[in-house]
N, C-alpha and C positions, 0 to 999 in steps of 0.2 A: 517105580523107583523109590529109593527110601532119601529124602532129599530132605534138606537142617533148611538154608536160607537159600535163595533166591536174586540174583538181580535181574531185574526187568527192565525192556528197553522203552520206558513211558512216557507216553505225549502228554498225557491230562483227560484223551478222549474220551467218548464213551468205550470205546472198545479194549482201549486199554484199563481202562479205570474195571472194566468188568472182568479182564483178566487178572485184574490182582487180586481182586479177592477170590477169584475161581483158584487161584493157584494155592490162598491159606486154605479156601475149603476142603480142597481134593489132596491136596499132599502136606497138609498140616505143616507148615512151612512157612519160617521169616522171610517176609521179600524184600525187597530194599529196590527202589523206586530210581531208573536210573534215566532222566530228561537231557539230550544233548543241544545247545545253543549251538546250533552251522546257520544263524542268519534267517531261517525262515521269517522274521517279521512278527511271531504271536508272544505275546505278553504272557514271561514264564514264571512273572514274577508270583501268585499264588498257586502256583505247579506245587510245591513242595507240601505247602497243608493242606491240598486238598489231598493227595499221595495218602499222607499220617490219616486223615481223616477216614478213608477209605480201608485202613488197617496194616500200611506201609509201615516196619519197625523201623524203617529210615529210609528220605528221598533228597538228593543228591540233583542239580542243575548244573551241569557241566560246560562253561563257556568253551568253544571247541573252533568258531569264527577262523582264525588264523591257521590252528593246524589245517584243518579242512584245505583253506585254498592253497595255501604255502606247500603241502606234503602231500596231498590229494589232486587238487585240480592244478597246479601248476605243472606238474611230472607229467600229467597227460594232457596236458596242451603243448606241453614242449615235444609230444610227440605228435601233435594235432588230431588227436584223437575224434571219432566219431562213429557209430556204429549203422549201418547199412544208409549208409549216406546221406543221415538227417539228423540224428541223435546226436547229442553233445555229453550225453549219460549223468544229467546231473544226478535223479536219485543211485544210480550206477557206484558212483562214486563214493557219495557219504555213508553208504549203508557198512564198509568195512572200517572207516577209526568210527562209526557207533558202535559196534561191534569188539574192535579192538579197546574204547574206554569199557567198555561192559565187561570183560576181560578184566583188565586192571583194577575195574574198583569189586570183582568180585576176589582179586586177591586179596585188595587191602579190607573187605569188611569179611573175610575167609568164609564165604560164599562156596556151596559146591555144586552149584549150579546157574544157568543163565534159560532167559526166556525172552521171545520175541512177540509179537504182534502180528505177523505175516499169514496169508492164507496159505493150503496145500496147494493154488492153482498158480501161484505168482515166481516172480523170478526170487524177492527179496529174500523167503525161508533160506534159499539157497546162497544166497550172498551173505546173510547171517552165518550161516551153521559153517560154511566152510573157512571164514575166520575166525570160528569159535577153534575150529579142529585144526586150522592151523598154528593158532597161538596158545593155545591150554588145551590138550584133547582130554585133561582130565577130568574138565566140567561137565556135568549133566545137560543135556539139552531138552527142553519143554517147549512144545509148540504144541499150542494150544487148540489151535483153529485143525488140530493135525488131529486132534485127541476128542477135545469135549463135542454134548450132543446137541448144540448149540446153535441150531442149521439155519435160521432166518432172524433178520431185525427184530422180528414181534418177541422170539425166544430170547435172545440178547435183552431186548427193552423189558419183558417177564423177571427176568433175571435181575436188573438192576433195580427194579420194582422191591422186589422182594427183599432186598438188601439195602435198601436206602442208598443206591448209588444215583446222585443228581442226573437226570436226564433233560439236555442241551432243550431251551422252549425254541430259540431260532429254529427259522424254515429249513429244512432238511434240504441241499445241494442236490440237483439231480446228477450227482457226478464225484466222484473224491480226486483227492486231491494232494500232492505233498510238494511242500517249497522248502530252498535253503539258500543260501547265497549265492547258487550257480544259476538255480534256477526256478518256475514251478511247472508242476505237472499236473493234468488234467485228464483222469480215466473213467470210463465205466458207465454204468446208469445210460444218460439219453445218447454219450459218444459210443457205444458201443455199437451202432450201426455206421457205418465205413460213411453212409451216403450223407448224413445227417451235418449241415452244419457246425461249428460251435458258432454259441451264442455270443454274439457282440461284450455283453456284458459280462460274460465270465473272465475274462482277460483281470487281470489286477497288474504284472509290471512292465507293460505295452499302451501304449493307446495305441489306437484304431490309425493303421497307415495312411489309410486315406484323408484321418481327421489331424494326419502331425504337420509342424511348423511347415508355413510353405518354404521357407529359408533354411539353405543346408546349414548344419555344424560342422564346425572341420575340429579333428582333435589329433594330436601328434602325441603316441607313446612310445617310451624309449625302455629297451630291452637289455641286458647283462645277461648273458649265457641261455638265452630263448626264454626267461622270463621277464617278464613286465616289471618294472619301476617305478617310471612314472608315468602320471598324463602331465599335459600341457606344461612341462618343465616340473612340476610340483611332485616330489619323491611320495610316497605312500607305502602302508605295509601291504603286503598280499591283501588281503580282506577288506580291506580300505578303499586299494585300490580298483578289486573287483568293484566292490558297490559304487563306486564314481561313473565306472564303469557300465553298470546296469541303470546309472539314472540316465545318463545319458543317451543311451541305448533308448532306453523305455520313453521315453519324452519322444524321440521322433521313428517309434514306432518296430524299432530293430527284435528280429531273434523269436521269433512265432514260426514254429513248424507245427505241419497238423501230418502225424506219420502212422502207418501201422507196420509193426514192427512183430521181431520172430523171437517170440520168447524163448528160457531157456530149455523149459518143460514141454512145449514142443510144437501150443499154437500160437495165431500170429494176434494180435490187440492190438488197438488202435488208440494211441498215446496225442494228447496235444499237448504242446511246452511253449513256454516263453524262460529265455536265454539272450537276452539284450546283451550283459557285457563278454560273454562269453564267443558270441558271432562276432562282435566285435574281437574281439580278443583272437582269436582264431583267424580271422580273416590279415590281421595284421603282420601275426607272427608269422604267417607262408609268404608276406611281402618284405621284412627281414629276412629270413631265408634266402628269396631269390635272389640277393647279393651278396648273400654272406657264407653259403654253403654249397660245396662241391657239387657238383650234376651226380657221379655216381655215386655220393654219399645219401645225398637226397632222394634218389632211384631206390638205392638200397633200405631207406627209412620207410620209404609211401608204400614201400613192398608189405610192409609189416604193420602197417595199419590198423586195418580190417583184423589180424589176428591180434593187437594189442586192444584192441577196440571189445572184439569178442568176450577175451581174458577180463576186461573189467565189467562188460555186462552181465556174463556166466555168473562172477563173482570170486575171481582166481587173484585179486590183485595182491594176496601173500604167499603165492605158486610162485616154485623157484622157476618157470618159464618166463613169469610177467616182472620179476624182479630182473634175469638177465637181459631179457629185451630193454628192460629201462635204461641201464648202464650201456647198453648202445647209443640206444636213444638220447643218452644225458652227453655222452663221446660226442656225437655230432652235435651238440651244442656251443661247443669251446669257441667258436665265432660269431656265432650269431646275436650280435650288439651292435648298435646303434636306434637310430628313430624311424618311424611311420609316421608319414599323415595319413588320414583316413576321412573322407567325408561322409556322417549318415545324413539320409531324409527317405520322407516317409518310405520307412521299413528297407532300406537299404545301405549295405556298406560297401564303400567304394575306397581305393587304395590311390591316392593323391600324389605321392611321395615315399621315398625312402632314401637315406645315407647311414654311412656307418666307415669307421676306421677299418674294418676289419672286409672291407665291399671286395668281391674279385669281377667287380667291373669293373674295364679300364673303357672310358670313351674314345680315346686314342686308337682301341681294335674295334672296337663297337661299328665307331661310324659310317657311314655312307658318300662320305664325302673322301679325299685325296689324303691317302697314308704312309706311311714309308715304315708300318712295323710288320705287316701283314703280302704274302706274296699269294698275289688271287692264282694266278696260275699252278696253284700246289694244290691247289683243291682237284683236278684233272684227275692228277693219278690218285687224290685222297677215295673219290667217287670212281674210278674203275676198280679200285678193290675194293670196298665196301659194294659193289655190283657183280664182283667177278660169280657169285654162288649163281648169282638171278642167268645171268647170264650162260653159265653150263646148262641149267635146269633148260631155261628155253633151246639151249640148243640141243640137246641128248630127244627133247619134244619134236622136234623138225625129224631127227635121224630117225625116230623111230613112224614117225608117219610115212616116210619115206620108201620104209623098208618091210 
């Protein structure tokens, strides 16, 4: 490909750091160094010289916190999102607005091209590339890990040798890793056998269930259109509010799955997460819900789960499938307000409470006790025809044993 500039999607790593200069070497080309802020916790503050230093014509830190959870994670929690019934898809999520800023700042620094970090074996190339081509198919796309001959650590580590690119002295991670505000992930290296533990000490925003407060927390959040507001009366922005969220969560131990999951290239890896405010957060909003939304609205939302779920693991979330499922998903929203309480301890959330203006509980029909809105004797013929099919079936069974 005959390629001018570049933007790159740069952590600071090693691996990125050695993809940028891999890209001036090989296609003589300006890159322009593009780091996004969703929360992960690392210190991006000499991100950008170390970039230049490396031979970046320009590096770019994008604080991105708010969009992320406000336009990413909020949308698919309001659909309760989860993927084969453990996954809460944090990196699922953030890899399309990185993708989508990668886009944009390759209009504005007239870029004709983008490049990613992702291997050929993973989900993420594919979560990249197909927001690249949903939102500019005119950009060139470079995957490097697709391309160079670059096949082990020791060649990578050669490489950076060679070129004066800093190589990390801390202890090498038996395992990689990626966090942002929803959550972190844990793959590879020693979890790659299914049977194996994780180690106690790789956790960073959980402690150890067994080791949290022996005193539950109780915490009540209050919801506007199936999104979160506030906790404990005190309003918060999205991203705010997540992280309140995650401390809380992670102090008494919440939101650790250890899953293996079906990738989209077609085998299955074995992923461990921690997701404190997001279990939390998820577990609340289906207890809103249960008073706030229709039986067959909410039949017809959980139906489409698993395929909204899919759609943002795939990497579809700018497919006009995953945009129309949302505007259902966001319809059935229009009630879903009021508060939860929620008690966690160690590593569990439990649902206390819920009210709300908008509740289609009436305790009045509800009860057990002496009513005068409700006539029991209507339920007779409600249940002979909701039985009337059982009831042929079994008997057309008689006639024909008979005969």
């Amino acid at each position: 490909m005959d390629v001018k500039k570049v933007v790159l999607a740069y952590s600071g790593g090693l691996d990125t750091s050695i993809i940028l200069k891999w890209l001036i070497e090989t296609y003589q080309c300006e890159v322009v160094a593009f780091a996004a802020d969703l929360g992960q916790g690392e210190d991006l503050s000499g991100i950008e010289e170390k970039a230049l230093k490396t031979g970046a014509v320009k590096a770019r830190v994008e604080d991105l916190k708010e969009e992320f959870v406000r336009d990413f994670v909020f949308p698919a929690f309001r659909a309760n999102v989860i993927y084969e019934g453990q996954y809460l898809l944090g990196t699922s999520i953030a890899r399309p607005l990185i993708a989508k800023k990668q886009v944009e700042i390759a209009r504005e620094e007239g870029a004709d091209a983008v490049s990613h970090g992702a291997t050929g074996k993973g989900n993420d190339q594919v979560r990249f590339e197909l927001t690249y081509m949903a939102l500019d198919p005119s950009l060139k796309v470079i995957a490097p890990w697709r391309e160079w001959n670059l096949k082990s650590r020791k060649a990578l580590l050669d490489f950076a040798h060679r070129h004066g690119i800093p190589v990390p002295v801390t202890k090498e991670k038996p395992y990689s890793c990626d966090a942002n505000l929803l959550h972190i992930s844990y793959e590879g290296g020693i979890l790659e056998d299914p049977w194996n533990e994780p180690d106690p000490s790789m956790f960073t925003l959980t402690v150890d269930p067994e080791k949290a407060p022996d005193k539950p927390e109780t915490i009540e959040i209050d919801f506007e259109r199936g999104d979160p507001v506030a906790v404990n009366g005190e309003r918060l922005s999205p991203a705010a509010l997540l992280a309140r969220l995650n401390e809380i969560g992670g102090r008494n131990g919440v939101g650790r799955a250890d899953v293996v999951e079906s990738r989209f290239v077609g085998m299955k890896s074995r992923g461990v997460y921690e997701t404190p405010g997001g279990t939390i957060l998820r577990i609340a909003h289906r207890a809103m819900e249960s008073i706030t939304m229709d039986r067959e609205v909410m039949f017809l939302r959980d139906s489409l789960i698993p395929q909204y779920a899919k759609l943002i693991y795939n990497g579809f979330w700018y497919a006009p499938e995953r945009v129309a499922l949302q505007s259902l998903i966001d319809t059935s929203q229009q009630t879903v307000s009021g508060t939860v309480r929620v008690k966690v301890y160690k590593g569990h959330c439990m649902v206390t409470g819920r009210k709300s203006d908008q509740s289609l509980y009436d305790p009045d029909m509800a009860t057990f006790e002496e009513d005068d809105v409700y006539e029991q004797s209507d339920a007779t013929g409600f249940i002979r025809l909701q039985g009337l099919r059982l009831r042929i079936l079994s008997l057309i069974r008689e006639r024909r044993k008979k005969s």
